[in-house]
VOPAGU-2260 file (C-alpha; in pm, 1 decimal, decimal comma):
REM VOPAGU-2260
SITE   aa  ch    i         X         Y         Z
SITE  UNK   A    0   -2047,1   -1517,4    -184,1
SITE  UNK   A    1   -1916,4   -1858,1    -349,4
SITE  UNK   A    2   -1592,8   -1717,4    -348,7
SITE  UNK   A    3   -1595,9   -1607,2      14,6
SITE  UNK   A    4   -1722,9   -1918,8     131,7
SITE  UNK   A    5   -1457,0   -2113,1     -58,2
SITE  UNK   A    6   -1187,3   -1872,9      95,7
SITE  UNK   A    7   -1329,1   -1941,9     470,6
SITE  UNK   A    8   -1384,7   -2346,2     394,3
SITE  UNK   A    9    -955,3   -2315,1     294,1
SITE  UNK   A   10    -860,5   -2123,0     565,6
SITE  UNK   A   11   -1058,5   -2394,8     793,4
SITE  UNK   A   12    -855,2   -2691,2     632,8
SITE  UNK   A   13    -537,4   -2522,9     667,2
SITE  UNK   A   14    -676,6   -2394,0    1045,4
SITE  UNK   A   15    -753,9   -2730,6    1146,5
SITE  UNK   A   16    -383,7   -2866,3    1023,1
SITE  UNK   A   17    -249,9   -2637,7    1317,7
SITE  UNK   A   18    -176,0   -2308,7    1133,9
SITE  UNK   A   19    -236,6   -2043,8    1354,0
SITE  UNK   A   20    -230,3   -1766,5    1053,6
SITE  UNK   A   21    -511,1   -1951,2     879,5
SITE  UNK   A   22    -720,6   -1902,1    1225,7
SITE  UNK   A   23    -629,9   -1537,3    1271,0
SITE  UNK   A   24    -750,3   -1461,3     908,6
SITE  UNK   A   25   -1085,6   -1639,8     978,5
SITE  UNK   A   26   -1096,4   -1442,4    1355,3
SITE  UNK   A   27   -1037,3   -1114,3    1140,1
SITE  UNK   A   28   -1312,1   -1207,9     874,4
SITE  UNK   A   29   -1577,3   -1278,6    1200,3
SITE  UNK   A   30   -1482,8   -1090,6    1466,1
SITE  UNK   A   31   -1715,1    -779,6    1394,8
SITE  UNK   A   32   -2018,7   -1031,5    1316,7
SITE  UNK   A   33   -1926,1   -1208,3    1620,5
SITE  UNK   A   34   -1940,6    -913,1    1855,6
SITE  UNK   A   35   -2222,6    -757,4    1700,0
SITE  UNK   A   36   -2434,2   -1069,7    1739,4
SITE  UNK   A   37   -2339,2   -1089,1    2105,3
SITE  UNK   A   38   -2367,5    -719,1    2189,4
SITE  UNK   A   39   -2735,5    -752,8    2073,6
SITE  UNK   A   40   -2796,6   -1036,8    2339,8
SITE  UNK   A   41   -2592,0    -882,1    2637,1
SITE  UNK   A   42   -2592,9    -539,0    2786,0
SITE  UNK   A   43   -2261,1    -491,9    2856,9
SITE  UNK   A   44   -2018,8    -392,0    2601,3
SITE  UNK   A   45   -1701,2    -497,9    2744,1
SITE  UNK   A   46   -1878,7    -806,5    2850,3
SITE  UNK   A   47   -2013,6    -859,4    2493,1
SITE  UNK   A   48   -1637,1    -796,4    2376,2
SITE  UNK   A   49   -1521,6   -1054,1    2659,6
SITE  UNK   A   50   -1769,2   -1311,5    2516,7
SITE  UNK   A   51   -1645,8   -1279,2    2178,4
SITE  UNK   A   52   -1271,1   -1246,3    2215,7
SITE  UNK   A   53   -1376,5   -1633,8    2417,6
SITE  UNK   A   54   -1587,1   -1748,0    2115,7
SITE  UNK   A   55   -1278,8   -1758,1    1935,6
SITE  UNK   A   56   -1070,1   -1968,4    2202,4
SITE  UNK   A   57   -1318,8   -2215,9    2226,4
SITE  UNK   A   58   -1389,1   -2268,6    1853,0
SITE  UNK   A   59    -959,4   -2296,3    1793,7
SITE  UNK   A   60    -994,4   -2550,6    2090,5
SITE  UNK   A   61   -1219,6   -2743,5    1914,1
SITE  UNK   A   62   -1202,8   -2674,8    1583,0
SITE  UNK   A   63   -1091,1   -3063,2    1529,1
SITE  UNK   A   64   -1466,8   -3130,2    1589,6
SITE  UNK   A   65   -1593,3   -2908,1    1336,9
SITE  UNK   A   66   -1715,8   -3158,3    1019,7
SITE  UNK   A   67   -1791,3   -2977,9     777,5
SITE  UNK   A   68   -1559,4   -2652,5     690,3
SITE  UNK   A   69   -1802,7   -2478,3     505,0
SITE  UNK   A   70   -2037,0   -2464,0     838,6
SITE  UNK   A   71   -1752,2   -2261,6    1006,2
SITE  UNK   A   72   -2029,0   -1911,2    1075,1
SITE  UNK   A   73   -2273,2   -2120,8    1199,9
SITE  UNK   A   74   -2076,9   -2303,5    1422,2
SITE  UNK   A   75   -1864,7   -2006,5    1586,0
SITE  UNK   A   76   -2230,8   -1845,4    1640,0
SITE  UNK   A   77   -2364,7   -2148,7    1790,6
SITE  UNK   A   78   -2072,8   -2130,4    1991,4
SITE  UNK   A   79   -2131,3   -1774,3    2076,5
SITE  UNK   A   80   -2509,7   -1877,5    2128,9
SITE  UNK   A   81   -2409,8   -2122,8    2413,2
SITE  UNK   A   82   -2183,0   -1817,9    2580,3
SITE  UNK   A   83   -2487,4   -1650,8    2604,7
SITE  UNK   A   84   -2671,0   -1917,3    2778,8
SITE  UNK   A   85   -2368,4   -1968,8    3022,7
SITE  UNK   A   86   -2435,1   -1601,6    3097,4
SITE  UNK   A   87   -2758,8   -1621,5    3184,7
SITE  UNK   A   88   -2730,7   -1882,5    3361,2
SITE  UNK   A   89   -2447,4   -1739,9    3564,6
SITE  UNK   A   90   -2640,1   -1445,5    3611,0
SITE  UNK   A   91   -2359,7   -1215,6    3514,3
SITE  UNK   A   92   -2522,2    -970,3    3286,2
SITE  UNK   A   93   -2924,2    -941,6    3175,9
SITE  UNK   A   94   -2922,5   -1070,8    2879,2
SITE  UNK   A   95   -3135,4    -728,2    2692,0
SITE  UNK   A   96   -3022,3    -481,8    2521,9
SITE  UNK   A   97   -3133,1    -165,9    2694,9
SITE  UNK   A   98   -2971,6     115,6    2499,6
SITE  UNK   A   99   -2947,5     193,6    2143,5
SITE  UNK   A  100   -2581,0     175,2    2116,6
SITE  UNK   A  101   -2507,6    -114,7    1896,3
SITE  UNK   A  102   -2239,9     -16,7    1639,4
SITE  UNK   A  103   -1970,4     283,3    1530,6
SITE  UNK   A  104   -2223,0     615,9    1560,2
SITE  UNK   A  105   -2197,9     624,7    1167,0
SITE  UNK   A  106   -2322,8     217,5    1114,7
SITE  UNK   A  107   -2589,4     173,1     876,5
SITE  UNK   A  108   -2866,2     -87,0     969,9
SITE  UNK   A  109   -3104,6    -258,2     698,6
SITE  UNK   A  110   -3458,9    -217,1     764,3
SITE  UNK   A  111   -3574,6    -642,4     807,0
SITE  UNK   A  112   -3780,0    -677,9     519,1
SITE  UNK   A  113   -3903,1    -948,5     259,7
SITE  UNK   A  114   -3637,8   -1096,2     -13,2
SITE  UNK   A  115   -3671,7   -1057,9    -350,7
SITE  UNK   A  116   -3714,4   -1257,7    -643,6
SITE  UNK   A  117   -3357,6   -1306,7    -692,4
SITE  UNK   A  118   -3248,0   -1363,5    -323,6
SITE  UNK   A  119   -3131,4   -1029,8    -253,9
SITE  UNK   A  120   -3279,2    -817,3      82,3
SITE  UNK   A  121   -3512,9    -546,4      28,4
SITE  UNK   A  122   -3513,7    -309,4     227,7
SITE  UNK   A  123   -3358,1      35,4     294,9
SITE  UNK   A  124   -3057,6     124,8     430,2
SITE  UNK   A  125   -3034,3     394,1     748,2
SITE  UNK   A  126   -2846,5     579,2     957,2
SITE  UNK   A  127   -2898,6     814,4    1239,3
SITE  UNK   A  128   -3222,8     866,9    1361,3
SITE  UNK   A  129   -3368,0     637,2    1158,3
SITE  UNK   A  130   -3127,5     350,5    1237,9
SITE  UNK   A  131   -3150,6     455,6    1662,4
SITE  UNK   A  132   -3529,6     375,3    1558,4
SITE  UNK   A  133   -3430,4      26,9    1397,4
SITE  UNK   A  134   -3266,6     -81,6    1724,5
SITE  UNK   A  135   -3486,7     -16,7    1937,2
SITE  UNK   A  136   -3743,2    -185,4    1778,1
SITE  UNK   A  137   -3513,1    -490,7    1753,5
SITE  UNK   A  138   -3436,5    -437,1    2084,5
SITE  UNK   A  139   -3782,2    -545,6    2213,8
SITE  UNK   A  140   -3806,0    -845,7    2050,0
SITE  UNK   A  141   -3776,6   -1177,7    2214,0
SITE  UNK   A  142   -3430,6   -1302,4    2280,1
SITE  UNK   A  143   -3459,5   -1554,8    2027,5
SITE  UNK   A  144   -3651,7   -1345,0    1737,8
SITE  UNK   A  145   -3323,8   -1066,3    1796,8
SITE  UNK   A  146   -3043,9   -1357,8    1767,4
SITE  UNK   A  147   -3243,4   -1474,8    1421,1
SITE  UNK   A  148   -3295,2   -1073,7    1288,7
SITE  UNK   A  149   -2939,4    -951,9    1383,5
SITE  UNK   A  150   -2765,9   -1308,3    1204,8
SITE  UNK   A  151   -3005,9   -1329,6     927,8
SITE  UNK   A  152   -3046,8    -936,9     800,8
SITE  UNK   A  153   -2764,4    -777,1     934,4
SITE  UNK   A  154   -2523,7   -1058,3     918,3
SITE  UNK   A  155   -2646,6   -1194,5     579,8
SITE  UNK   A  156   -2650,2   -1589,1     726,4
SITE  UNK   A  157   -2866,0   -1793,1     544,7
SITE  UNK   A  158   -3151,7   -1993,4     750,5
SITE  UNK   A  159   -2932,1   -2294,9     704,6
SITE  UNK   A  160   -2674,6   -2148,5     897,7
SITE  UNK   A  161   -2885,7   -2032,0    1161,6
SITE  UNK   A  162   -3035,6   -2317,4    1203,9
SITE  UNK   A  163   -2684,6   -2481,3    1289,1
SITE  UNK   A  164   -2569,3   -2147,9    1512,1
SITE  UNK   A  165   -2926,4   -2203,2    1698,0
SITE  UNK   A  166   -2958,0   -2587,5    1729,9
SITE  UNK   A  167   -3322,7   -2579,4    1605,2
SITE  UNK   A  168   -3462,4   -2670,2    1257,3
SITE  UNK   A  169   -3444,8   -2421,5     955,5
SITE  UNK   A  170   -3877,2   -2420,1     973,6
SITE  UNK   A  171   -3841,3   -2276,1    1351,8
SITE  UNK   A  172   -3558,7   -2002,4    1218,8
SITE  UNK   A  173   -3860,0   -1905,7     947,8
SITE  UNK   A  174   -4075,3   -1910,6    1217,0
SITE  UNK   A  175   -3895,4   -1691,3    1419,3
SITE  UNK   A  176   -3814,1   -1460,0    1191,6
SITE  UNK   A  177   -4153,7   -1410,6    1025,3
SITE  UNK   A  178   -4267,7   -1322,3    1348,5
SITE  UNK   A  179   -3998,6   -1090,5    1397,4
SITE  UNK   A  180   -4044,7    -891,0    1046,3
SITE  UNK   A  181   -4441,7    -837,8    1136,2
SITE  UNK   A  182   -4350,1    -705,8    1486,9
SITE  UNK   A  183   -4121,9    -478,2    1303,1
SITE  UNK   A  184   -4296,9    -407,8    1046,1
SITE  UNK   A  185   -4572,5    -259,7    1264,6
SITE  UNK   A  186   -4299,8     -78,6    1509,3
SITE  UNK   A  187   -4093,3      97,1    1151,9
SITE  UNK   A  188   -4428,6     101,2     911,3
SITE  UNK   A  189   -4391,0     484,1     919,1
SITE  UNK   A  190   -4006,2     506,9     813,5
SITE  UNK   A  191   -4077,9     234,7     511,3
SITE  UNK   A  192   -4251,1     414,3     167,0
SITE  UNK   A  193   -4545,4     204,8      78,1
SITE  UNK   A  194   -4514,1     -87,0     376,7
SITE  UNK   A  195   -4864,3    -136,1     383,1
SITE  UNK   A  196   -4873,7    -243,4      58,6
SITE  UNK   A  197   -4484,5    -404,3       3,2
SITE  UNK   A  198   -4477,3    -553,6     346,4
């Protein structure tokens, strides 16, 4: 993860000197999160895809802004978080997801759980079924519980960068998604061995 973030803080520097290949390497390291994070906010694909492709405009329009390199995630998903708002405030789409059609047919979801001792998510991964059962459940929470599940658990973004992507305070991400794992915990207790215990 060091190394990755180290890769992404260089290709910033070198982005933010004008090189356009530096950019596209960072677009091509994002893009999926990008889309995947806005395709669980907005209903329509091809408007989710829309919102992305200008998520990446604005952030190489402004990149000269950006302070700190190694913030680059949470910055391009605050900027995606503001698209959203500009939707919705536009009224161009609802902004719920009301199909489970997130993903490639053969994406594998991880069931929101707690962390372990050494950092790493618990939880098990799905597919099928299972993971059309995972959606919907994330599906139905609140706008702003969905944004924190889908960065944090399926995007692997710590709280810090969250916090930055959301403009609120690392305690309200924890908030939010604490809330969010108990609401899904009680939706996916049956597809989880021993959640009454573990969770």
């Amino acid at each position: 993860m060091n190394e990755k973030r180290h890769e992404v803080e260089e290709l910033v520097i070198r982005a933010r000197a004008g090189e356009a290949a530096a950019f596209e390497a960072l677009y091509g390291m994002h893009q999926a999160g990008i889309y995947t994070f806005l395709r669980s906010q907005v209903r329509d694909r091809d408007l989710a895809a829309d919102m992305a492709q200008e998520t990446f405009v604005r952030a190489w329009e402004s990149l000269a802004r950006l302070r700190k390199a190694g913030a680059f995630r949470g910055w391009l998903h605050r900027i995606a978080q503001n698209l959203v708002r500009d939707v919705a405030k536009s009224g161009r789409a609802r902004l719920e997801v009301v199909e489970s059609s997130l993903g490639d047919a053969d994406e594998t979801v991880r069931l929101p759980g707690p962390r372990s001792e050494d950092g790493n998510p618990e939880g098990e991964m799905v597919s099928g079924e299972m993971r059309k059962q995972v959606w919907e459940a994330i599906e139905e929470l609140p706008l702003e519980q969905r944004a924190a599940v889908v960065m944090h658990h399926m995007e692997e973004m710590s709280v810090a960068e969250i916090a930055e992507a959301m403009g609120v305070r690392a305690g309200t991400v924890m908030s939010r998604l604490a809330r969010a794992r108990a609401s899904l915990r009680g939706k996916l207790s049956r597809y989880v061995e021993g959640s009454d215990e573990g969770m």
